[in-house]
Every structure is written in structure tokens, then in C-alpha cells.
VOBA-1610 file (N, C-alpha, C; in pm, whole numbers, padded with zeros to 5 digits, always signed):
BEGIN
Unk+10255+08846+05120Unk+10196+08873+05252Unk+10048+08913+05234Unk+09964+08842+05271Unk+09784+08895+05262Unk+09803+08982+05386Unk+09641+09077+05349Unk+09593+09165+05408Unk+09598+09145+05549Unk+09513+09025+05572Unk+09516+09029+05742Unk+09688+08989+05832Unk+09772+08945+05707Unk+09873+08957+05825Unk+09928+09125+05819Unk+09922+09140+05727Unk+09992+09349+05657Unk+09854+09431+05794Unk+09778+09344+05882Unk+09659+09462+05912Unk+09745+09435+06078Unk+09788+09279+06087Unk+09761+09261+06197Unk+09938+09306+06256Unk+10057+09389+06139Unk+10141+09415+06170Unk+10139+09535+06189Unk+10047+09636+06105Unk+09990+09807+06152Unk+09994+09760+06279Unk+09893+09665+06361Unk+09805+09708+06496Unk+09927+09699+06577Unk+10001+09608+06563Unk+10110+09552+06680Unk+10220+09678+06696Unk+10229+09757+06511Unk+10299+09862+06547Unk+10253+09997+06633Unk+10105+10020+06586Unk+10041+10105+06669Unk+10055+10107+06792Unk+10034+09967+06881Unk+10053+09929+06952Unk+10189+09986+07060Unk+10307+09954+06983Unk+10390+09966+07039Unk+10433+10119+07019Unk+10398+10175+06903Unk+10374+10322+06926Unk+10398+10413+07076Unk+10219+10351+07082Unk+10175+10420+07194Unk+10231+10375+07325Unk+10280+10268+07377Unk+10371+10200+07445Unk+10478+10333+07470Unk+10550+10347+07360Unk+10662+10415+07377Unk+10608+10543+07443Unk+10549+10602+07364Unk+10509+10746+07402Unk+10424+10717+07533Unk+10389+10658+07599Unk+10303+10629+07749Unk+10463+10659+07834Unk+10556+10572+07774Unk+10660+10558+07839Unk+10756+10631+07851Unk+10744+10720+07747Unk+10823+10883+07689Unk+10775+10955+07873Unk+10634+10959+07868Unk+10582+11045+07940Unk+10589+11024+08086Unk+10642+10904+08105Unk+10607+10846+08243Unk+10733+10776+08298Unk+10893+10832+08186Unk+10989+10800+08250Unk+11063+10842+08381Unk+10988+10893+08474Unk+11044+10918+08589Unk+10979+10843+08704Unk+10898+10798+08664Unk+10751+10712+08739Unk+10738+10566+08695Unk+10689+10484+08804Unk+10689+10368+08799Unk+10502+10390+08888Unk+10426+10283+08798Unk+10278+10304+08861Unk+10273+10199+08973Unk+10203+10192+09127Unk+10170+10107+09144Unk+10053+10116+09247Unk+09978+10060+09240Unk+09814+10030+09289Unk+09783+10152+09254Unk+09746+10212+09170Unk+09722+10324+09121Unk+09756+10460+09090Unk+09886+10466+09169Unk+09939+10582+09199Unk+10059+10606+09134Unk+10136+10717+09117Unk+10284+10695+09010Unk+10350+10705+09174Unk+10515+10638+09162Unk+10611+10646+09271Unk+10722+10697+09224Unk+10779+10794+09262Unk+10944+10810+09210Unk+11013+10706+09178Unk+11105+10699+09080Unk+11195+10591+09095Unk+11329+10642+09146Unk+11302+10777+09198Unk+11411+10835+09287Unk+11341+10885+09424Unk+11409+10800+09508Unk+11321+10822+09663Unk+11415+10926+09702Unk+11283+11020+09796Unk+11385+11183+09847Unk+11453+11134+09986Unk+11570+11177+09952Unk+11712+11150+10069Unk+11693+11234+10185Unk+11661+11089+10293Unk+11622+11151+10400Unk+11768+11193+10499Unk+11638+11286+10594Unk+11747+11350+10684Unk+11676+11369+10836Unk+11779+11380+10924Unk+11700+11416+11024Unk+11745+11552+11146Unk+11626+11631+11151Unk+11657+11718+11249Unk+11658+11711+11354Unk+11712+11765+11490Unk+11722+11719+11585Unk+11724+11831+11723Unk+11683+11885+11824Unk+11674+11960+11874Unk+11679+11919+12050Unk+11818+11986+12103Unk+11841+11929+12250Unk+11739+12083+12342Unk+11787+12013+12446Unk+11779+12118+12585Unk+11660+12160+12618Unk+11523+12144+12499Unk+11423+12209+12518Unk+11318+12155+12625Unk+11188+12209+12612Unk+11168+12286+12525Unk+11170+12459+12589Unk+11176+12527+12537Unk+11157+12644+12569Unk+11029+12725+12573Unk+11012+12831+12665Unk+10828+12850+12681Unk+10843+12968+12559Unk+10913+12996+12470Unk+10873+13067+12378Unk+10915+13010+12180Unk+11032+12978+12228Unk+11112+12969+12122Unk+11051+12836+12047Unk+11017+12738+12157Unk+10970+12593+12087Unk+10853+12656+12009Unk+10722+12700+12063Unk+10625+12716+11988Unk+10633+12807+11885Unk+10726+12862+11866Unk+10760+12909+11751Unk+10846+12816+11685Unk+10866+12741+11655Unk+10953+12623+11586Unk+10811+12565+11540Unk+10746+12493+11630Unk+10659+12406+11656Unk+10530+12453+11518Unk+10561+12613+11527Unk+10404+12649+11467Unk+10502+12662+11291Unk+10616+12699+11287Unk+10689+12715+11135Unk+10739+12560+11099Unk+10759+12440+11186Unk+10699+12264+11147Unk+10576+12270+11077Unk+10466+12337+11158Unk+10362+12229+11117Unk+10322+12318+10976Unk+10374+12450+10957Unk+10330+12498+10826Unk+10391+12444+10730Unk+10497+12330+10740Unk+10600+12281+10653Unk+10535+12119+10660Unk+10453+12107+10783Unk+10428+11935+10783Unk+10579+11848+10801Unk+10615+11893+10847Unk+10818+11827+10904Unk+10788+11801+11052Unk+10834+11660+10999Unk+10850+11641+11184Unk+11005+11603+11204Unk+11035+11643+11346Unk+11167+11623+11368Unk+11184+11600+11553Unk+11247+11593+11611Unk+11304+11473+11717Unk+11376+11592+11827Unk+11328+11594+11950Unk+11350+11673+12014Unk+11365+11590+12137Unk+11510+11639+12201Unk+11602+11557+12319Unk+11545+11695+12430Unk+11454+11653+12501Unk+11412+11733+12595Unk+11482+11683+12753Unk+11511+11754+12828Unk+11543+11736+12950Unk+11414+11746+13063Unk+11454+11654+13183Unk+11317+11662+13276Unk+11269+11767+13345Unk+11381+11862+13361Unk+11348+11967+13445Unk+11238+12051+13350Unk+11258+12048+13226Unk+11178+12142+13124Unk+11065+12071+13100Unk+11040+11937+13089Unk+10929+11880+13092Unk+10830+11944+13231Unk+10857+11908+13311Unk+10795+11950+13465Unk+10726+12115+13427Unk+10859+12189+13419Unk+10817+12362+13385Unk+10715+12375+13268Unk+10726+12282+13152Unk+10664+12381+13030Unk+10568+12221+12997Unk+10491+12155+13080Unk+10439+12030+13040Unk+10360+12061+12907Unk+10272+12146+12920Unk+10247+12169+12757Unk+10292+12180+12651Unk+10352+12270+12660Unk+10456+12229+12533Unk+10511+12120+12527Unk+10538+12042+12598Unk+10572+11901+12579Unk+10446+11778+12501Unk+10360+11863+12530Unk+10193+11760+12518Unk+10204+11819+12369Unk+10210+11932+12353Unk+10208+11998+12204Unk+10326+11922+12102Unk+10409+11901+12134Unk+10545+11812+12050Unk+10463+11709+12009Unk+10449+11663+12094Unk+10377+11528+12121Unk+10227+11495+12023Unk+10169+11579+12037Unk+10065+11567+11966Unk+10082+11611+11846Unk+10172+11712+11789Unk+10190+11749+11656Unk+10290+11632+11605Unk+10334+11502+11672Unk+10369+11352+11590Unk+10514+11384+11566Unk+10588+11462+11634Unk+10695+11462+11680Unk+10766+11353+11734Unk+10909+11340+11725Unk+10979+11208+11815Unk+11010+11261+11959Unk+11002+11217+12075Unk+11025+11296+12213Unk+11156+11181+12243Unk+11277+11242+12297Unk+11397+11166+12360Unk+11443+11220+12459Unk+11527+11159+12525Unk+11542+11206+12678Unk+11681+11246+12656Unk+11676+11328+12740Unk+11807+11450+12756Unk+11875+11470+12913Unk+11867+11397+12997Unk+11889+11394+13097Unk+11790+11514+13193Unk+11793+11479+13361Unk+11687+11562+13405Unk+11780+11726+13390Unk+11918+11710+13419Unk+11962+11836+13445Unk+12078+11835+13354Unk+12077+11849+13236Unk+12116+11842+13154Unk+12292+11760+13176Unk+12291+11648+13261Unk+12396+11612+13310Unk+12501+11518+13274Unk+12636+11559+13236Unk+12680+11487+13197Unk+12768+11366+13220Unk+12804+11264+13154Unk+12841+11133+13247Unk+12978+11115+13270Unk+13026+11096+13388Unk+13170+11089+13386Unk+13207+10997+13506Unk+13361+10962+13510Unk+13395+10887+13573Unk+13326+10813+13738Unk+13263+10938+13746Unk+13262+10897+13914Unk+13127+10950+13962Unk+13015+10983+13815Unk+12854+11023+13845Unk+12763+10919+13751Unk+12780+10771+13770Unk+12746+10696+13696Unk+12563+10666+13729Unk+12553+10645+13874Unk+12441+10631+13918Unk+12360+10741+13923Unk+12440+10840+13989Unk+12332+11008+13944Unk+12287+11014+13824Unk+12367+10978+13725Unk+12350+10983+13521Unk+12219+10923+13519Unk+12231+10814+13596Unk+12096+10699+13557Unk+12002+10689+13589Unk+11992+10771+13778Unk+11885+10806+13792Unk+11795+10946+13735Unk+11873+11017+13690Unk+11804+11153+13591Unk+11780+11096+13478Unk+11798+11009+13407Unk+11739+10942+13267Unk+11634+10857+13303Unk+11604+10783+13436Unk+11462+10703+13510Unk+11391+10823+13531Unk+11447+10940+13566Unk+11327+11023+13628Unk+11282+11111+13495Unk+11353+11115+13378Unk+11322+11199+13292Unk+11210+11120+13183Unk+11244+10969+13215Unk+11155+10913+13136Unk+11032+10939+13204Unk+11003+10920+13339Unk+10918+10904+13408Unk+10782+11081+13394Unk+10849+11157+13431Unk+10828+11269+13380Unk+10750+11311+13249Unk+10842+11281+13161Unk+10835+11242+12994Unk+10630+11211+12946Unk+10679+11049+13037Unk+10511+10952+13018Unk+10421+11006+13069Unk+10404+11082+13200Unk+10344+11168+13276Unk+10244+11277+13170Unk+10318+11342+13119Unk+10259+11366+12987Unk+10191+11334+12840Unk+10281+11247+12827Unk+10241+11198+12738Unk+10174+11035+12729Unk+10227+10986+12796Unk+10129+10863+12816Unk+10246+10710+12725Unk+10346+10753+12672Unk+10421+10716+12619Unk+10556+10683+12704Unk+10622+10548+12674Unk+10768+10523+12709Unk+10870+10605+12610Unk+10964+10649+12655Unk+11078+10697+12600Unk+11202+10580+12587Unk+11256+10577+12459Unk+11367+10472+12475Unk+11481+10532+12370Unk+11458+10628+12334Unk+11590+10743+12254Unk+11657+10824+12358Unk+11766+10824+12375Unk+11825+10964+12446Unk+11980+11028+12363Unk+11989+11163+12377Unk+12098+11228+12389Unk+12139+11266+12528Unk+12262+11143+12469Unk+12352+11191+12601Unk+12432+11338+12621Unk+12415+11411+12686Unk+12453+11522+12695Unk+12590+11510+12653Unk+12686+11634+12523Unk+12836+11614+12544Unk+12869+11441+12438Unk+12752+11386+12410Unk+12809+11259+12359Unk+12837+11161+12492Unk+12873+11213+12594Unk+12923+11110+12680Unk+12794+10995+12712Unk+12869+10869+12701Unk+12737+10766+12721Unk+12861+10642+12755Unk+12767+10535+12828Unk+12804+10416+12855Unk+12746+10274+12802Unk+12763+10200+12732Unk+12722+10107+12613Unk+12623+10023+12734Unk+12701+10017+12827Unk+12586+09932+12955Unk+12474+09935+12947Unk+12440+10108+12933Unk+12345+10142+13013Unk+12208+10077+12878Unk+12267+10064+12780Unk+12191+10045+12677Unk+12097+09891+12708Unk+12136+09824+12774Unk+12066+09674+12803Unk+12039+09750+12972Unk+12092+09786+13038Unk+12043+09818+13196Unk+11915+09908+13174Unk+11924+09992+13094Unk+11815+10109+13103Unk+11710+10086+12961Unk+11773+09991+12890Unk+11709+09974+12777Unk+11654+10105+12674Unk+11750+10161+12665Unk+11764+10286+12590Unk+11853+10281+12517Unk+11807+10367+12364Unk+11897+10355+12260Unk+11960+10526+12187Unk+12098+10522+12234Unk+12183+10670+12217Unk+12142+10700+12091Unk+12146+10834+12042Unk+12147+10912+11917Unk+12243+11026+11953Unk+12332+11013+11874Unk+12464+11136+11831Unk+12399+11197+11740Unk+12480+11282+11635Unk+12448+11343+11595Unk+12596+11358+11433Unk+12520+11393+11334Unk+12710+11384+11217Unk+12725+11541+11167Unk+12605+11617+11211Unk+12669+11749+11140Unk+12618+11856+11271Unk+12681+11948+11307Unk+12668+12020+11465Unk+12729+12175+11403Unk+12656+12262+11370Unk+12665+12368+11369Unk+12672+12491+11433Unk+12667+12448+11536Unk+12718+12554+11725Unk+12654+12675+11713Unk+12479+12628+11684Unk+12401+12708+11649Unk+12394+12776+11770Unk+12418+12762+11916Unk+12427+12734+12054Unk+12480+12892+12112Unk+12591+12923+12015Unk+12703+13027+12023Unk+12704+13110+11903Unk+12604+13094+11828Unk+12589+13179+11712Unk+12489+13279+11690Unk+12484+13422+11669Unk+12380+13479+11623Unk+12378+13532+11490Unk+12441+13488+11409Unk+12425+13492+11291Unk+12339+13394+11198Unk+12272+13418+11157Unk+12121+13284+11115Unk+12230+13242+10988Unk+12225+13326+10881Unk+12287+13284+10749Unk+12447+13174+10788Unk+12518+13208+10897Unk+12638+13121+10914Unk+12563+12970+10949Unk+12456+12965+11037Unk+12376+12865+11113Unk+12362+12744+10941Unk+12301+12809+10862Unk+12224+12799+10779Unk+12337+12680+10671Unk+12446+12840+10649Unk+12523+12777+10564Unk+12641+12644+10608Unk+12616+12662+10765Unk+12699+12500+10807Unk+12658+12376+10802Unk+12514+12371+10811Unk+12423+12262+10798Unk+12429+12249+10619Unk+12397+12321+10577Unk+12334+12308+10410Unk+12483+12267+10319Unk+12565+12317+10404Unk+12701+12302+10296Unk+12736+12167+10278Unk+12700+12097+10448Unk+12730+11979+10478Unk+12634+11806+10474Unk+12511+11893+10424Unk+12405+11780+10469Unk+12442+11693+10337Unk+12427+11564+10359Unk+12432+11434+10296Unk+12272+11342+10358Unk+12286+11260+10275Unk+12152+11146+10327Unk+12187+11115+10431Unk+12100+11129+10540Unk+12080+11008+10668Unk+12174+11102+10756Unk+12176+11219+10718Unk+12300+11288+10836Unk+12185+11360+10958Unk+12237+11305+11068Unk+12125+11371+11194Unk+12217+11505+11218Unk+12113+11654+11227Unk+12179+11786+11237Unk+12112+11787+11399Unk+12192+11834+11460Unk+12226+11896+11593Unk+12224+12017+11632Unk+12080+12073+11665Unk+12050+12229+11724Unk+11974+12211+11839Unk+11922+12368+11895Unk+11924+12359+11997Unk+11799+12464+12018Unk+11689+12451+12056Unk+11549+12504+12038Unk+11538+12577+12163Unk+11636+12715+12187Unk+11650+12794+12329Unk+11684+12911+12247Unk+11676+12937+12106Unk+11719+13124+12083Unk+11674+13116+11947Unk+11652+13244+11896Unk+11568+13280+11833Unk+11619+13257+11703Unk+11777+13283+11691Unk+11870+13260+11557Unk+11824+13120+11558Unk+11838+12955+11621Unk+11806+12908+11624Unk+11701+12861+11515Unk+11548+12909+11595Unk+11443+12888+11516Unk+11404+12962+11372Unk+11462+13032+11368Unk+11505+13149+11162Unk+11607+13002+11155Unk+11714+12977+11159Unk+11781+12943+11106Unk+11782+12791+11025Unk+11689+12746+11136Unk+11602+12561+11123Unk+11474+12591+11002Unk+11392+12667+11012Unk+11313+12663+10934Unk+11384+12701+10819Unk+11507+12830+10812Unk+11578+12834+10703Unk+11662+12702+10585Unk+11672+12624+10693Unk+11744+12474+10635Unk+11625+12400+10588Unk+11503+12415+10635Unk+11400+12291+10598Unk+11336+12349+10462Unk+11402+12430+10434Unk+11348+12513+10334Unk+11423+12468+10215Unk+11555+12508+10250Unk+11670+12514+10095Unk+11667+12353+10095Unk+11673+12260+10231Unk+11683+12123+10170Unk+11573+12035+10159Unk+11444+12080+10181Unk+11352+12019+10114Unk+11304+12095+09924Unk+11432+12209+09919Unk+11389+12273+09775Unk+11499+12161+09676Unk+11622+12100+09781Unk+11704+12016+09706Unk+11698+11876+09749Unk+11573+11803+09769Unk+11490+11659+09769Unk+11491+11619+09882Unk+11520+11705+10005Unk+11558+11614+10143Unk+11425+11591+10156Unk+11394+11473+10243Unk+11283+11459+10347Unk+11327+11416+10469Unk+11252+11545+10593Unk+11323+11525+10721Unk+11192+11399+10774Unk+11267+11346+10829Unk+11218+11259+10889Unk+11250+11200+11107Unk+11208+11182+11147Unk+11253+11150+11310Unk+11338+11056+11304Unk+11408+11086+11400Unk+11540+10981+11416Unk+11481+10839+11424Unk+11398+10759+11457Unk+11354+10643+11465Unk+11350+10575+11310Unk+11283+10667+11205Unk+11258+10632+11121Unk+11351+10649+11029Unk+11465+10743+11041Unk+11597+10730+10944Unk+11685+10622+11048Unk+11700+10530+11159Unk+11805+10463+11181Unk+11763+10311+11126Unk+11606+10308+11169Unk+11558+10153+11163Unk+11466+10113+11020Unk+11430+10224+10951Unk+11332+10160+10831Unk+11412+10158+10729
//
């Protein structure tokens, strides 16, 4: 074997050397257009908040979000839009998801089909008034909904998979530990932005599950991307 092939098998080993060890260092990362990316994407989730907003309790939610940079999806009703329009403009502008909640928080049943439908026209209506935006998410109050209304009103339902009856609770740590025990990827949590356990108890969850990889995200963007 001459020199220049014995030189040109050092380089290729050097070579691959450093290869390895680049790759030692950078096994959790994949580079691309300049930047490293997980090759483990954080398991999203989404929060979710009915009945509001409230003239105290939201902006206290609102102001422990934006110190976290979390946005999350709030099923407001029309009557509260009308009362607290700012705070509605404030959701809104801090890049929040806004969904309709009926005007009076009303629920649908056998024989109030047209009342149902006109408080979801007037809540949208309301809604844009403020914000300048169409609404096409709603929580149906109770779950109750009609598949119709989905091509008649052109609105699209959001339930909810984990419900912690934060509603009836003043204990924050029980709030805390029903959501956290239970959260999985892509699970929409169900609270309610009207009491104070409430708002301790939400920022308490965005806490332990963004410390264990969640990223909350708005319901739009965990059903359709």
C-alpha cells in the first residue's frame, strides 16, 4: 500500500470520526434551514374555557396566559359579550380562539330548536361586533347539539374528553390533579373562567404539563393541522 493511499485512508477516517461525534452531539436534533428541530414534537393539547368571560376572573387568566405565551379557546356566550365587550376585544387581541356558547347559555332540546338557533345567529353577530371576525366553533351548552345545524348554520361543535367539574369545586389541587392525571395528546380540557379556584387551578395545569412536553394549543389548530 503507498503513502498516498495509507494518507488518503487517515483522512476518510478522520473524517468519519468527526461525523460520529457531530452526531454523538446532535442525536436528538435533526438540522433544517438552519435551525435544529426535535425529532420529538411536544404533544399537543388544548384548553378550553365556557360561560365567560367574566369582568374579573378572565383578566386574571388572560394576564397568567400571556406570562406563559399559551393560547387557549374560550366558548363565550352573547349576553357576556354585550356586558364585558372588552374583555372580549382583549381575548381577541391577545390571539386567542373566540367560540360561541349560546346567547343565554341555552340548551337544545326537543321542542327549543329555533330559539337554540337564533341565540347562536345573535351570538355570532355580537361576537363580530367586536371583533371584526366570523365565529364558526361553538360549545353547545350540556353537549346537546344537532348535526343539521352544522351545514344550516355552518358551524363546527367542539366537546370536550377530559371535564374536571372545576364548576363545583373549590379545591384547586383536586381541579389540578383531575386534568393532569388524565391528560393524553390532543385531549380538549373543559373549564370554566367564572371563579377564582378556576383560574389557580388552569395556570396550575399549564404549568406541570408544559414541565411534561405538552403544548397547548386552540382548538382549531389541534383538530385540523
Amino acid at each position: 500500500m503507498n503513502l498516498r493511499r495509507i494518507f488518503s485512508c487517515i483522512i476518510i477516517l478522520i473524517f468519519l470520526a468527526i461525523m460520529c461525534i457531530i452526531g454523538y452531539f446532535n442525536q436528538n436534533s435533526v438540522f433544517t434551514m438552519g435551525k435544529a428541530v426535535s425529532d420529538q414534537d411536544s404533544k399537543k393539547i388544548a384548553l378550553t374555557f365556557d360561560d365567560g368571560p367574566h369582568p374579573y376572573y378572565t383578566e386574571q387568566l388572560l394576564k397568567g396566559l400571556r406570562e406563559r405565551n399559551v393560547k387557549v379557546t374560550f366558548f363565550i356566550t352573547g349576553q357576556n359579550v354585550e356586558a364585558y365587550p372588552e374583555i372580549v376585544k382583549e381575548i381577541y387581541e391577545d390571539g386567542h380562539l373566540i367560540g360561541n356558547h349560546t346567547y343565554n347559555h341555552t340548551q337544545l332540546t326537543s321542542g327549543n330548536a329555533e330559539i337554540f338557533k337564533q341565540e347562536i345567529v345573535k351570538t355570532n353577530e355580537v361576537i363580530k361586533e367586536v371583533t371584526g371576525e366570523d365565529t364558526i366553533y361553538i360549545r353547545p351548552p350540556y353537549g346537546s347539539w344537532d348535526k343539521e345545524f352544522e351545514k344550516e348554520l355552518n358551524m363546527f361543535p367542539v366537546l370536550w374528553t377530559i371535564d374536571p367539574f372545576d364548576w363545583c369545586s373549590s379545591d384547586v389541587s383536586c381541579i389540578v390533579n383531575a386534568v393532569c392525571a388524565k391528560a393524553s395528546e390532543n385531549d380538549i380540557i373543559l373549564m370554566h373562567d367564572q371563579y377564582k379556584t378556576t383560574v389557580t387551578a388552569a395556570l396550575e395545569i399549564v404549568d406541570k404539563l408544559m414541565e411534561e412536553g405538552y403544548e397547548f394549543v386552540t382548538v382549531d389548530e389541534l383538530l385540523f393541522d
